[in-house]
PLY file of the C-alpha trace (Angstrom):
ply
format ascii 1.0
element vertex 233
property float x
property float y
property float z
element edge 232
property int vertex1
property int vertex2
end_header
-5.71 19.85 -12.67
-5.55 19.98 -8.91
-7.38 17.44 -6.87
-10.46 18.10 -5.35
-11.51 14.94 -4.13
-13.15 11.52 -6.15
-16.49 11.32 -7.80
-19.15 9.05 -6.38
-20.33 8.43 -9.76
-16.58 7.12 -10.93
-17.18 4.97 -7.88
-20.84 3.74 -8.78
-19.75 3.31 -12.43
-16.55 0.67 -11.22
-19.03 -1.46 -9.45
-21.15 -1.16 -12.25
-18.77 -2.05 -14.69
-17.52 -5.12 -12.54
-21.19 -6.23 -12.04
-21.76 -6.43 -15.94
-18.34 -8.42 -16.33
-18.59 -7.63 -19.82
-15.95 -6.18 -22.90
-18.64 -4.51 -24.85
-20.14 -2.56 -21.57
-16.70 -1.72 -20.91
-15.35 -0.35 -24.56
-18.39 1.83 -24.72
-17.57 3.55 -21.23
-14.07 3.53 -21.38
-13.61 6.85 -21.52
-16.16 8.12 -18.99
-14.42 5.64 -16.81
-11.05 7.05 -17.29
-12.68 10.30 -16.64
-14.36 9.75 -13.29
-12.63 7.01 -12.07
-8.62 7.18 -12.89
-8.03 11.04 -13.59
-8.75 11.80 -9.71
-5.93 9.18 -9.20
-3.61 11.33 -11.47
-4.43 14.47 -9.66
-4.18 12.82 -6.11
-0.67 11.76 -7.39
0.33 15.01 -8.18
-0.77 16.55 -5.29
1.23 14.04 -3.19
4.83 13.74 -4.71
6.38 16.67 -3.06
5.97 14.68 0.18
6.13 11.44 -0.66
9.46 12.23 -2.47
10.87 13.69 0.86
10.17 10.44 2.28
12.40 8.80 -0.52
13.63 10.13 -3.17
13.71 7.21 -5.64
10.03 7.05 -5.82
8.54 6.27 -8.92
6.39 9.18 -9.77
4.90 8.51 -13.52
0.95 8.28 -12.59
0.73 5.27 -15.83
2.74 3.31 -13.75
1.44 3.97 -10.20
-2.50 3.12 -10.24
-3.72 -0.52 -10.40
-5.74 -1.17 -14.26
-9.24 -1.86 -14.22
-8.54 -4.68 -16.08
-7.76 -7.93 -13.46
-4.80 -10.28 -14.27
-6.75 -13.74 -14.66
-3.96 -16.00 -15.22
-3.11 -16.77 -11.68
-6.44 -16.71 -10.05
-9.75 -18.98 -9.99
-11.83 -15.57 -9.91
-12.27 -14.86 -13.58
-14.20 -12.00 -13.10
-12.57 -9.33 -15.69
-12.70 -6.09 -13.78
-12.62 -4.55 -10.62
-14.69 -2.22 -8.30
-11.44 -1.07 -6.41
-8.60 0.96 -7.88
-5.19 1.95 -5.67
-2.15 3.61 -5.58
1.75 2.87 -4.53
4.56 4.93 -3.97
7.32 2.69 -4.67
10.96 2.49 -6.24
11.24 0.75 -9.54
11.41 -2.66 -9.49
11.51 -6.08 -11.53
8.50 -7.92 -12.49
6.52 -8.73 -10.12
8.83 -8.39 -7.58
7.81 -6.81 -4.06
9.13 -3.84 -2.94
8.08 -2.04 0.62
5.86 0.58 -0.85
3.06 3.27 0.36
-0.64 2.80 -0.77
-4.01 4.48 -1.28
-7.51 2.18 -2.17
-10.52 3.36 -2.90
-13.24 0.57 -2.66
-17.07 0.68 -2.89
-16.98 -0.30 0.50
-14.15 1.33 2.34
-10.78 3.53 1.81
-7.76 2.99 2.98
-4.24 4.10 3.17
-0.70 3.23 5.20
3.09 1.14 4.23
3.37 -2.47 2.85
6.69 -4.31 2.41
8.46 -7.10 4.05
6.74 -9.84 2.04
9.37 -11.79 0.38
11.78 -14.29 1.03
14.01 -13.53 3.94
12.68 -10.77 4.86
10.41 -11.53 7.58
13.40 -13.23 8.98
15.39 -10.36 8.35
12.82 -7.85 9.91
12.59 -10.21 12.88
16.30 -10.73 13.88
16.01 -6.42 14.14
13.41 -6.72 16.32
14.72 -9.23 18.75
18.19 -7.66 19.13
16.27 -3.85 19.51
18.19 -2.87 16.13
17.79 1.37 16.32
15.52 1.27 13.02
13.24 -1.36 14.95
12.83 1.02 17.85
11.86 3.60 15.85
9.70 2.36 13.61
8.01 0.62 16.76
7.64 4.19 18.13
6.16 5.71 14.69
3.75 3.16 14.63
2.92 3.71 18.17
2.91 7.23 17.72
-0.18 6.94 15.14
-3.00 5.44 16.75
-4.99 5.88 13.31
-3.16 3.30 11.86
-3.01 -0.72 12.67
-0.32 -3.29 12.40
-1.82 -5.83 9.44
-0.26 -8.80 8.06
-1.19 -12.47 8.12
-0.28 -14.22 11.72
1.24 -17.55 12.66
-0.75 -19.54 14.93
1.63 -20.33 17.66
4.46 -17.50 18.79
7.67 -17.62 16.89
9.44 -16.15 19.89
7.07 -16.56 22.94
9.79 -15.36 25.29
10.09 -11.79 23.53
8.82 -8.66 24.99
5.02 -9.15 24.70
5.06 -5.98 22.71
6.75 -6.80 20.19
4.56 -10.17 19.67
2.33 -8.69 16.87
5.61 -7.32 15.01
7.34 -10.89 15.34
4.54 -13.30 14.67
3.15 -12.38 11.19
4.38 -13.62 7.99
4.06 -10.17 6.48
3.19 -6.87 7.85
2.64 -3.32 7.00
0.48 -0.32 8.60
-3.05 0.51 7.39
-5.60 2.92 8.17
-9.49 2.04 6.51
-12.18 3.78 7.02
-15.73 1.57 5.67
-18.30 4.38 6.81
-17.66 7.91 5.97
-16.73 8.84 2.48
-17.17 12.17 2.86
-13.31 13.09 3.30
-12.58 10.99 0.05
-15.29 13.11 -2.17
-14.34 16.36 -1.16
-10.04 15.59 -0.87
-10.18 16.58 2.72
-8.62 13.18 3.61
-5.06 14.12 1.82
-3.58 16.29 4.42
-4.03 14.16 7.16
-3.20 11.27 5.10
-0.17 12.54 4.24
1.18 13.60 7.77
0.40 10.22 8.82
2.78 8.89 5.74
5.65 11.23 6.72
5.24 9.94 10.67
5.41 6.75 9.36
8.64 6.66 7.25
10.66 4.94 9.92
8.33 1.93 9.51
8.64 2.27 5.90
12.93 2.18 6.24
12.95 -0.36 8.22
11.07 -2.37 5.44
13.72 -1.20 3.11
16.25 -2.14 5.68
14.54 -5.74 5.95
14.73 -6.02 2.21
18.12 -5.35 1.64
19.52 -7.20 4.35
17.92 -10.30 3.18
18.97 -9.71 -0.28
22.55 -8.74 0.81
24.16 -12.76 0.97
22.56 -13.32 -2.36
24.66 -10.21 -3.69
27.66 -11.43 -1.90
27.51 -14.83 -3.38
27.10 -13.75 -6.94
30.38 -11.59 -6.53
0 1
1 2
2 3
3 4
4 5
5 6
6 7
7 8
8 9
9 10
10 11
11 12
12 13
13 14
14 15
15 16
16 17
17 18
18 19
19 20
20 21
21 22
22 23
23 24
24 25
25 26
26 27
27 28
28 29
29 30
30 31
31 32
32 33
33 34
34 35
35 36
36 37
37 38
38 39
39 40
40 41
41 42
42 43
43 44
44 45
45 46
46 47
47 48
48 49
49 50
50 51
51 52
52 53
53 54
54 55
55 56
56 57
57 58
58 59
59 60
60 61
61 62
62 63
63 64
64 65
65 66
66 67
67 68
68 69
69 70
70 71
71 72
72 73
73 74
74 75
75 76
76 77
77 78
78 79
79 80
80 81
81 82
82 83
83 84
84 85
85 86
86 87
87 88
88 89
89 90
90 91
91 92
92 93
93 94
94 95
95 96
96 97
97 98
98 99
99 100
100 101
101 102
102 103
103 104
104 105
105 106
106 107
107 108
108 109
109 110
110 111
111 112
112 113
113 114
114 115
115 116
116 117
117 118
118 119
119 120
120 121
121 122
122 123
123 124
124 125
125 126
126 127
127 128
128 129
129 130
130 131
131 132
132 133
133 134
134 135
135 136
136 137
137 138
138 139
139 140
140 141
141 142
142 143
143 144
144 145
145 146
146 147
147 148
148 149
149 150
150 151
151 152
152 153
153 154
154 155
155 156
156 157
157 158
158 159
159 160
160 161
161 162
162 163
163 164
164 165
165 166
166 167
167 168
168 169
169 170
170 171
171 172
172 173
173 174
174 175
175 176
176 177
177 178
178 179
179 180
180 181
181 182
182 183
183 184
184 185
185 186
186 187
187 188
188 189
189 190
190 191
191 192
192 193
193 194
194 195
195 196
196 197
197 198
198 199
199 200
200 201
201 202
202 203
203 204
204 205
205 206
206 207
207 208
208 209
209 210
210 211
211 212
212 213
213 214
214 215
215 216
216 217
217 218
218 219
219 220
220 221
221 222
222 223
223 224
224 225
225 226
226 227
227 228
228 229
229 230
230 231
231 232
């Protein structure tokens, strides 16, 4: 089926589901959740792979393995609340288990939507990512530029409290001072574009714009997993 946009009342029925926190409430709407709430995820996949797969071709594209369960992972967490309100998306390449890859995203909350790139979060990377930007490394300037380029989106990533480099070029302080980044736009009043699908074309202009950020992620990753490699030859 081709996408047409989400349904409030997949939305309204998440929250509700979360709010009740309960197996039973959940077994008996199962499969009007799966309905309104994860088919449109399906659909929004399909509609998106031709151009997310120009971006990279080693996308994962099987929708079962792309959208986030309703079901939270309570092992590692004090919340034990069982379900969620939220559901998102990635575009990434396979990986191991729970292993981070740089990766695109769509979330649809109860309270906002949001889109953009992700990566850069394990270790070495950052490091890796930051010796690029200080010596102006070609995939650095452009990604810089791309970013710049889209005014809808906004660096994101947790910051340091002091500078890491407080003699770099004050532009590139918000690029050098986090201790992960990516790109996001969220929008937390108008749902309008997510309920009728309008947002997906502009969404996914934004995503091709952005894939030099997103290479230099993958760049980031593999140089920091590049001595590792060597040493195990």
């Amino acid at each position: 089926m081709a996408f047409t946009g989400f349904h409030a009342a997949g939305i309204d029925l998440l929250q509700l589901n979360r709010l009740q926190n309960s197996k039973e409430f959940y077994q008996a709407h199962k499969d009007e959740i799966k309905r309104l709430a994860i088919q449109p995820y399906y659909e929004l996949i399909e509609e998106m792979t031709p151009t997310m797969l120009e971006i990279d071709p080693l996308f994962v594209v099987t929708p079962s393995r792309m959208v986030s369960r309703v079901r939270r992972d309570t092992r590692y967490t004090k919340d034990k609340t069982l379900y969620r309100a939220n559901l998102w998306l990635f575009f990434r390449r396979p990986r191991k288990e729970r292993e981070s890859v740089p990766s695109y995203y769509f979330e649809l909350h109860p309270e906002y939507w949001s889109y953009g790139c992700w990566g850069s979060c394990e270790r070495g990377e950052m490091e890796a990512l930051r010796g690029m930007i200080l010596r102006e490394d070609k995939r650095f300037l452009e990604a810089f530029a791309a970013v710049r380029d889209c005014p809808q989106v906004a660096l994101g990533g947790e910051m340091y409290k002091r500078p890491k480099y407080p003699d770099a070029k004050p532009a590139y302080q918000p690029w050098l001072n986090r201790k992960e980044i990516g790109v996001g736009f969220t929008e937390y009043g108008d749902f309008a574009p997510v309920l009728d699908g309008s947002f997906v074309a502009p969404m996914l202009d934004t995503m091709r714009r952005l894939a030099p950020f997103y290479q230099l992620l993958l760049a980031a990753k593999e140089s920091a997993a590049a001595p590792e490699q060597g040493g195990a030859r």
